[in-house]
MARDRENVO-500758 format. One record per residue: residue number from 0; residue in one letter; x, y negated, z of N, C-alpha, C in turn. Coordinates in pm, whole numbers, plus 50000, padded with zeros to 5 digits. Each point is the difference from the previous one (the first is absolute). Layout:
BEGIN
> seq, type, n.east, n.north, n.up, ca.east, ca.north, ca.up, c.east, c.north, c.up
> NUM, A, X, Y, Z, X, Y, Z, X, Y, Z
...
END
This chain:
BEGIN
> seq, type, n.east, n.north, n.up, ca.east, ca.north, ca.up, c.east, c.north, c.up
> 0, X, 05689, 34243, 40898, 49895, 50090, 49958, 49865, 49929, 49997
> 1, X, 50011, 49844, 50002, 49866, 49955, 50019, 49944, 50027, 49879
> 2, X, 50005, 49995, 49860, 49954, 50029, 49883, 50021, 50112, 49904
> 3, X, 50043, 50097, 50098, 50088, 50086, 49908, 49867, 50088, 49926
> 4, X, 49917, 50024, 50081, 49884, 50113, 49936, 49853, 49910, 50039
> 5, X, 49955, 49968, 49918, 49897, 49889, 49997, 49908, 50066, 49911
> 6, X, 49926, 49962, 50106, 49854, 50074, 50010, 49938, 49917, 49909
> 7, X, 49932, 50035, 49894, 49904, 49899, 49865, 49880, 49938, 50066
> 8, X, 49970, 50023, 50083, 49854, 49941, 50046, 50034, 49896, 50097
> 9, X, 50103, 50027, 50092, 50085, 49870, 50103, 50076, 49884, 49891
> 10, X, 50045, 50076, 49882, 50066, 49889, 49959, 49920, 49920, 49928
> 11, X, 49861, 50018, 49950, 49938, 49932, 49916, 49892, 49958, 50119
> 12, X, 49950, 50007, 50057, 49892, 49979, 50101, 50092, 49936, 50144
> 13, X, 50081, 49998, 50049, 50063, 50002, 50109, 49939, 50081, 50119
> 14, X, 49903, 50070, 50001, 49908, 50083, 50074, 50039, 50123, 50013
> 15, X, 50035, 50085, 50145, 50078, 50118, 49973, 49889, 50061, 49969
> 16, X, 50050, 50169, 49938, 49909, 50073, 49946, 49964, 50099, 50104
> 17, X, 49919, 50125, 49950, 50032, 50101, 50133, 50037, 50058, 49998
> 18, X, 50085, 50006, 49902, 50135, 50089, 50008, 50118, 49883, 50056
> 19, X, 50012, 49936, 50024, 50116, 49882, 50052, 50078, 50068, 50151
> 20, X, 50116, 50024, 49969, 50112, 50030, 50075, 49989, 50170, 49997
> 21, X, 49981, 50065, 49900, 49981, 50145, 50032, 50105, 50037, 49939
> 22, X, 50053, 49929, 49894, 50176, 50059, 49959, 50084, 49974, 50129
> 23, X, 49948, 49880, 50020, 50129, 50010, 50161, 49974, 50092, 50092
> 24, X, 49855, 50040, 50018, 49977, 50080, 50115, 50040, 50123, 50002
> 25, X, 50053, 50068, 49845, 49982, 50167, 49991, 50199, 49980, 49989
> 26, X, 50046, 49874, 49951, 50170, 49971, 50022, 50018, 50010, 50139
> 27, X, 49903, 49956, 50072, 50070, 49975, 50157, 49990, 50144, 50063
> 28, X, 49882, 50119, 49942, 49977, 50121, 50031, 50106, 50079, 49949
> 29, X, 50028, 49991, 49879, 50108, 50053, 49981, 50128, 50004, 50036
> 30, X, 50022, 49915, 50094, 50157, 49965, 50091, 49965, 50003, 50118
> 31, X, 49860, 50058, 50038, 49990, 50084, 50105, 49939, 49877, 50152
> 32, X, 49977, 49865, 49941, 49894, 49927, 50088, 49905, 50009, 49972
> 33, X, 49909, 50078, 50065, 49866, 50001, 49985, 49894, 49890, 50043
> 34, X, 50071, 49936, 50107, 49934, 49860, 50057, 50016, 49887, 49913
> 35, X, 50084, 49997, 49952, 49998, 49893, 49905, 49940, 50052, 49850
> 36, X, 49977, 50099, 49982, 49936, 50106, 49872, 49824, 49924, 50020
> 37, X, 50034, 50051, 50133, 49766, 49955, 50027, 49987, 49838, 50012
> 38, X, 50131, 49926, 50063, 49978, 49893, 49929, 49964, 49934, 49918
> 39, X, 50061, 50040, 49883, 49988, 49940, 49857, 49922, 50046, 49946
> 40, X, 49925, 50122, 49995, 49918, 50061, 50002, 49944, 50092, 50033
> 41, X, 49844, 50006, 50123, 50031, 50121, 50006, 49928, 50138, 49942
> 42, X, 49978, 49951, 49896, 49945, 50127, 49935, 50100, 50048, 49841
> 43, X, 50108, 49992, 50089, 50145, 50059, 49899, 49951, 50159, 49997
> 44, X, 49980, 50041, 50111, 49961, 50156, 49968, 49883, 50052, 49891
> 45, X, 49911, 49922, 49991, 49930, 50035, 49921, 50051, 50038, 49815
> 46, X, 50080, 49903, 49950, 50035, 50016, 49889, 50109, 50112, 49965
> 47, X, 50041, 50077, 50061, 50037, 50147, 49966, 49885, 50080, 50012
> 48, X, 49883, 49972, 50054, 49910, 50128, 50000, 49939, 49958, 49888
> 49, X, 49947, 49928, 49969, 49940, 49936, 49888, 50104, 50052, 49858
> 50, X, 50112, 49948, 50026, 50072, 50046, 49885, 49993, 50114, 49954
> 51, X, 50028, 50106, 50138, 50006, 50118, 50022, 49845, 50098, 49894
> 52, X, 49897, 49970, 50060, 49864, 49992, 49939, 50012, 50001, 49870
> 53, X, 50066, 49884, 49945, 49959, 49983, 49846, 50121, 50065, 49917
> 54, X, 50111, 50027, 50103, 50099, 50057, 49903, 49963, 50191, 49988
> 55, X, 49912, 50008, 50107, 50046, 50154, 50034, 49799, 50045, 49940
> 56, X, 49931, 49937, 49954, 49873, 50049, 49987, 49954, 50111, 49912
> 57, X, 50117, 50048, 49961, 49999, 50095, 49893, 49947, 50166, 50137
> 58, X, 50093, 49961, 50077, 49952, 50095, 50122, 49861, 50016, 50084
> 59, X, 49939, 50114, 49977, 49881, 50012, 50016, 49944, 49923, 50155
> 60, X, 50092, 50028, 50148, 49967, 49913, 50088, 50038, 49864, 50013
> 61, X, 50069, 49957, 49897, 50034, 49859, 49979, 49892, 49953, 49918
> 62, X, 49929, 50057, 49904, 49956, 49952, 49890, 49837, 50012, 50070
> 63, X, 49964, 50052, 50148, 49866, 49949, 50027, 50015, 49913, 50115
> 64, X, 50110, 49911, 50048, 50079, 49893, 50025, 49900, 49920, 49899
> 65, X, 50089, 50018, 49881, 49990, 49913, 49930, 49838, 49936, 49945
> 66, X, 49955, 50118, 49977, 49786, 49984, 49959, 50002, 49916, 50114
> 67, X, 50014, 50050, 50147, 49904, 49934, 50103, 49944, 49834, 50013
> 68, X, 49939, 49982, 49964, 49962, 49849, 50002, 50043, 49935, 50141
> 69, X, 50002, 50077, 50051, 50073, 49975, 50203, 50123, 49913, 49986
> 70, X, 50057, 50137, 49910, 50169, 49970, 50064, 49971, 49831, 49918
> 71, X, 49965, 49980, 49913, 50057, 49862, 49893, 49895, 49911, 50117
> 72, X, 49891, 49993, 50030, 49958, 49875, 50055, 50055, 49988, 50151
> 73, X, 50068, 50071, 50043, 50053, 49983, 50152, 50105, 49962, 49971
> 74, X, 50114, 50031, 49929, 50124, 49946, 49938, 49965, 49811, 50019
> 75, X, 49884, 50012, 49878, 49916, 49855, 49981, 49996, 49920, 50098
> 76, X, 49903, 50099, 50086, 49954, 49901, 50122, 50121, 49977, 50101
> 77, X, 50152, 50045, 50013, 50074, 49997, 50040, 50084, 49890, 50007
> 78, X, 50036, 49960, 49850, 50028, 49901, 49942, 49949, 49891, 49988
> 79, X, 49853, 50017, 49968, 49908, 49835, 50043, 50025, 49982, 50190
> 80, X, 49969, 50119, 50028, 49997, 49928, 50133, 50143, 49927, 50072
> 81, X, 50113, 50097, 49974, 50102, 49927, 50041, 50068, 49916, 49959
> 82, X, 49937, 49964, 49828, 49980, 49855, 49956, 49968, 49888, 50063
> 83, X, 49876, 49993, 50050, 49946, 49929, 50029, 50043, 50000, 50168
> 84, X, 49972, 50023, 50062, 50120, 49975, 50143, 50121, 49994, 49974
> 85, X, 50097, 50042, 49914, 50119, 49918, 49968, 50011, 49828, 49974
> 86, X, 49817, 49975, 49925, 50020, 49865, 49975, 49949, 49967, 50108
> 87, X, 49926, 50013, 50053, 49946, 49927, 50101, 50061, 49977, 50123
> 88, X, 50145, 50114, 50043, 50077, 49995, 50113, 50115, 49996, 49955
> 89, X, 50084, 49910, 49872, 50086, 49975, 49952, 50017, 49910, 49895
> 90, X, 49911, 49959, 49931, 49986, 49949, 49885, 50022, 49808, 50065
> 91, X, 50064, 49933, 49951, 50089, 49985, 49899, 50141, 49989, 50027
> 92, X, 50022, 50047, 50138, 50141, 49920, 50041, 50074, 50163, 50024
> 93, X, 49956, 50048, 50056, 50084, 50144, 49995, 50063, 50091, 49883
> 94, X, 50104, 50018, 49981, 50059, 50074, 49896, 49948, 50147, 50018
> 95, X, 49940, 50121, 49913, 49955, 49934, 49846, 49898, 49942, 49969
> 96, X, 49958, 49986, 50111, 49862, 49921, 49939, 49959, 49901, 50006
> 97, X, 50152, 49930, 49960, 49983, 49820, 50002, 49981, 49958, 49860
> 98, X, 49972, 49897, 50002, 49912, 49900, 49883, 50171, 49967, 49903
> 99, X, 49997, 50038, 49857, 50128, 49966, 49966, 49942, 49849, 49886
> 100, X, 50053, 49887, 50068, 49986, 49857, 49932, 50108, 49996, 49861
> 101, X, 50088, 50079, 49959, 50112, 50004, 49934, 49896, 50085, 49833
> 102, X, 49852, 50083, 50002, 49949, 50042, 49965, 49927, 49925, 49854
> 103, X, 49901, 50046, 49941, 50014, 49937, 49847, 49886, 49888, 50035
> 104, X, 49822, 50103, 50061, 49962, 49923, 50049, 49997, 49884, 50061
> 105, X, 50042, 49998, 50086, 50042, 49895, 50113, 50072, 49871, 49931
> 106, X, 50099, 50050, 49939, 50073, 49899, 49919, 49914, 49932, 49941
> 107, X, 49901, 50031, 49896, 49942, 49986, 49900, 49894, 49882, 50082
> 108, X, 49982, 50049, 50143, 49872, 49916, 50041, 50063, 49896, 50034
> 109, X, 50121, 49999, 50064, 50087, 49843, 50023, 50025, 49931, 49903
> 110, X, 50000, 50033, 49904, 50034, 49869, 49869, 49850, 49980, 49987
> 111, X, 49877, 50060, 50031, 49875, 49915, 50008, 49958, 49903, 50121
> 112, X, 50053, 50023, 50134, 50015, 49887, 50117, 50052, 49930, 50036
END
């Protein structure tokens, strides 16, 4: 499963994204490990509410969800932040948020060194 669902921004950049390991995280939720779910990522919960939001906004208390400038920049600030402490307390050797050398970038810079 090392390549099976490849993320466009890891494979061309070798740099995980911030979404990196959240298909594994909501697979590992769904078979009912949740510790290994917040592992890989842990803001797997968020993307059903989010989904939830944009699928259901037709509904009047969903749909002032949806106006609130709140809900979208806390989502935001959610994601930058546990971006950025993912890289900084994992980045590059920890899976997912290790450095992939096998990537287009990377390649590209070794035939220049």
């Amino acid at each position: 499963m090392d390549r099976l669902l490849i993320c466009p921004f890891k494979w061309i950049t070798g740099l995980p994204c911030p979404g990196c390991g959240m298909t594994r995280a909501c697979l590992h939720f769904l078979s009912g490990n949740i510790e290994e779910a917040f592992y890989y990522h842990p803001l797997f919960w968020l993307v059903p509410i989010v989904f939830g939001v944009v699928l259901f906004q037709k509904y009047p208390l969903v749909a002032k969800i949806y106006r609130l400038p709140f809900f979208w920049r806390s989502a935001l600030f959610l994601i930058i932040g546990v971006y950025v402490y993912r890289m900084a307390a994992f980045f590059p050797t920890q899976v997912p948020m290790d450095f992939d050398t096998r990537a287009w970038l990377p390649r590209l810079f070794a035939l220049w060194w």
